[in-house]
ROKOL-796114 format. One line per 4 residues: number of its first residue (from 1); their letters; for each residue x, y, z of C-alpha. Coordinates in steps of 0.02 Angstrom, whole numbers, plus 32768, in hexadecimal, padded with zeros to 4 digits. Layout:
<sites>
NUM = A = X Y Z; ...
</sites>
This chain:
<sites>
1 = XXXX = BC77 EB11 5366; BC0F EB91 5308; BC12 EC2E 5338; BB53 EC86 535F
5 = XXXX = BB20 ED2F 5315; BAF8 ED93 53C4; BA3D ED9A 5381; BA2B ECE0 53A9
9 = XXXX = BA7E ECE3 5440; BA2B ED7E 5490; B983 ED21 546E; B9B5 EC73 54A4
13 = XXXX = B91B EC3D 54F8; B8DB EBAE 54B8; B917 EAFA 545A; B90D EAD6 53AD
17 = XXXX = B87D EA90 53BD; B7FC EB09 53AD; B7BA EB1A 5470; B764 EBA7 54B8
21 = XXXX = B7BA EC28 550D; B790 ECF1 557D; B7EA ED6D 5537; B804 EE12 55A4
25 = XXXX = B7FA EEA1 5522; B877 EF2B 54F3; B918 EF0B 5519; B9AD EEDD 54A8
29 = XXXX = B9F1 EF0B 53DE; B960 EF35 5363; B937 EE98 530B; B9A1 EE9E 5254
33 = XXXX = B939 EE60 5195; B997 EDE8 5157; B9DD EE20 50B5; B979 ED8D 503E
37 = XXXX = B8EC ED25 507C; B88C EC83 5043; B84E EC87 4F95; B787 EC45 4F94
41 = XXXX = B78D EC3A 505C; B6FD EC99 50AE; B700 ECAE 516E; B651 ECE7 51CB
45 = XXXX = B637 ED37 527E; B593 ED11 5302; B593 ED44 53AC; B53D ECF8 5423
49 = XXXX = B4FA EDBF 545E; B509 EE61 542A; B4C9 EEC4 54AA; B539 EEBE 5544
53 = XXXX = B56A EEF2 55F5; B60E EF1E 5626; B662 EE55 5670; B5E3 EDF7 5606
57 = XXXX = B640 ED6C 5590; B600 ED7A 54DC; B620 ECD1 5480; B662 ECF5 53B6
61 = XXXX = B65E EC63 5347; B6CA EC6F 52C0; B6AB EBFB 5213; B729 EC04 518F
65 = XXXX = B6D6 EB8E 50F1; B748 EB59 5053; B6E1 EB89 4FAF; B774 EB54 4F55
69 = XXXX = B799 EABD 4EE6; B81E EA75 4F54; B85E EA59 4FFF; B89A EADF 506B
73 = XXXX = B90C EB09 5115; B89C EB8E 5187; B90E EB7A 51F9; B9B6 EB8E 5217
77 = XXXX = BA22 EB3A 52A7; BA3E EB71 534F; B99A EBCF 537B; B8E1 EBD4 5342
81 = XXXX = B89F EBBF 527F; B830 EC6D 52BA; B81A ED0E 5313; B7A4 ED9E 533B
85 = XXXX = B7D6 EE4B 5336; B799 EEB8 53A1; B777 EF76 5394; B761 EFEB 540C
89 = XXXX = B71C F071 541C; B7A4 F0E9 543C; B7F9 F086 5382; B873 F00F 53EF
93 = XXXX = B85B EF59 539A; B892 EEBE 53DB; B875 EE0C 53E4; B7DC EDB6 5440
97 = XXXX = B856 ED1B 5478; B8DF EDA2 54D4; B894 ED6A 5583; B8AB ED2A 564A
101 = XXXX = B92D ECA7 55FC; B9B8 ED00 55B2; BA3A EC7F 55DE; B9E5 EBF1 55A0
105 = XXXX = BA4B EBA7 54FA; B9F7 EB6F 544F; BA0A EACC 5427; BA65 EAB0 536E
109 = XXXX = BA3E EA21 5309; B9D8 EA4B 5291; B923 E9E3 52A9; B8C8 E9AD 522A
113 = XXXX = B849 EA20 5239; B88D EAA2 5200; B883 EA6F 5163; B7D1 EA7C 50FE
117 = XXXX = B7A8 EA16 5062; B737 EA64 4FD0; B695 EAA5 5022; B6CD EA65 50C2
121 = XXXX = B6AE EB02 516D; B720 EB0E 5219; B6C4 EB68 52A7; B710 EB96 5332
125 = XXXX = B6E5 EC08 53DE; B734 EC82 5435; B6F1 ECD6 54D5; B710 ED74 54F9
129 = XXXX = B6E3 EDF5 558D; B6A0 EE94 5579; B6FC EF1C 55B1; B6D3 EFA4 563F
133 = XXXX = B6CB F03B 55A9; B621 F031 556A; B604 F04F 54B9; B606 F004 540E
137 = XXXX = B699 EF8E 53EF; B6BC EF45 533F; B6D4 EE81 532A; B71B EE21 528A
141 = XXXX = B73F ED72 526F; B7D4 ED3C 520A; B855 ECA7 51F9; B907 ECC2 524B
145 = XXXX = B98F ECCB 51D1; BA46 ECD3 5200; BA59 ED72 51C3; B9A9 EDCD 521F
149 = XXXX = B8ED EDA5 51EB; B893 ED82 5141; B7E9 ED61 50FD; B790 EDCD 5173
153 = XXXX = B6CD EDB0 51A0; B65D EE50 518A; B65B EEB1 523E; B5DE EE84 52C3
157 = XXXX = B5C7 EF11 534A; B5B9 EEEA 53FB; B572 EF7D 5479; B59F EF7A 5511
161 = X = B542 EFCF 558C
</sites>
């Protein structure tokens, strides 16, 4: 059996598949950058609010889109193709999917869609609470590699109030 990176096992929330999940801020390693990412592979960031209270769930979509000539893996096996990385703050970074389900297992075949053909998107969401602290909290998208995060999105901020 392969052995997990403790990355993708502290944030095993959610299936393969993509689903939604809550994440419950601020707890857990910094999130590593992966040490090479995706050549022609651009990955975007929405949120479904900016302005928050403290307990409201702010909904990030995260689109990674292949601009390259040829197929390519997003994804790799055993956890989710993306992430969001979330700033505090006080500096303290950590992943929107660390949640309420920290014993919950990834599933690991690797589904198809993690792979995107030439022009081709993958969008997935991930919700995540706002924290009691108010103040402004950083957010970038990025695809999960086995060795930390690549082809981060430009930073959305979220206020929390």
């Amino acid at each position: 059996m392969r052995r997990l990176r403790p990355l993708f096992v502290a944030v095993a929330l959610l299936t393969a598949c993509g689903e939604s999940v809550t994440g419950l801020p601020f707890y857990g390693p910094p999130l590593p950058r992966a040490a090479s990412g995706l050549a022609n592979v651009n990955v975007t960031l929405s949120a479904s609010a900016t302005t928050v209270s403290p307990g409201d769930s702010v909904v990030f979509s995260v689109t990674a889109t292949n601009r390259s000539a040829v197929r390519v893996q997003l994804g790799e096996q055993c956890g989710p193709m993306m992430d969001v990385a979330v700033r505090a703050p006080s500096g303290v970074e950590q992943s929107a999917l660390v949640g309420d389900r920290p014993n919950a297992v990834f599933s690991c075949p690797l589904p198809s869609n993690f792979f995107a053909d030439p022009g081709e998107s993958r969008t997935i969401q991930i919700a995540w609470r706002a924290p009691a602290l108010a103040g402004r909290y950083g957010a970038r998208g990025a695809l999960r590699r086995l060795d930390g995060l690549s082809n981060e999105s430009t930073a959305l901020v979220i206020i929390v109030r």
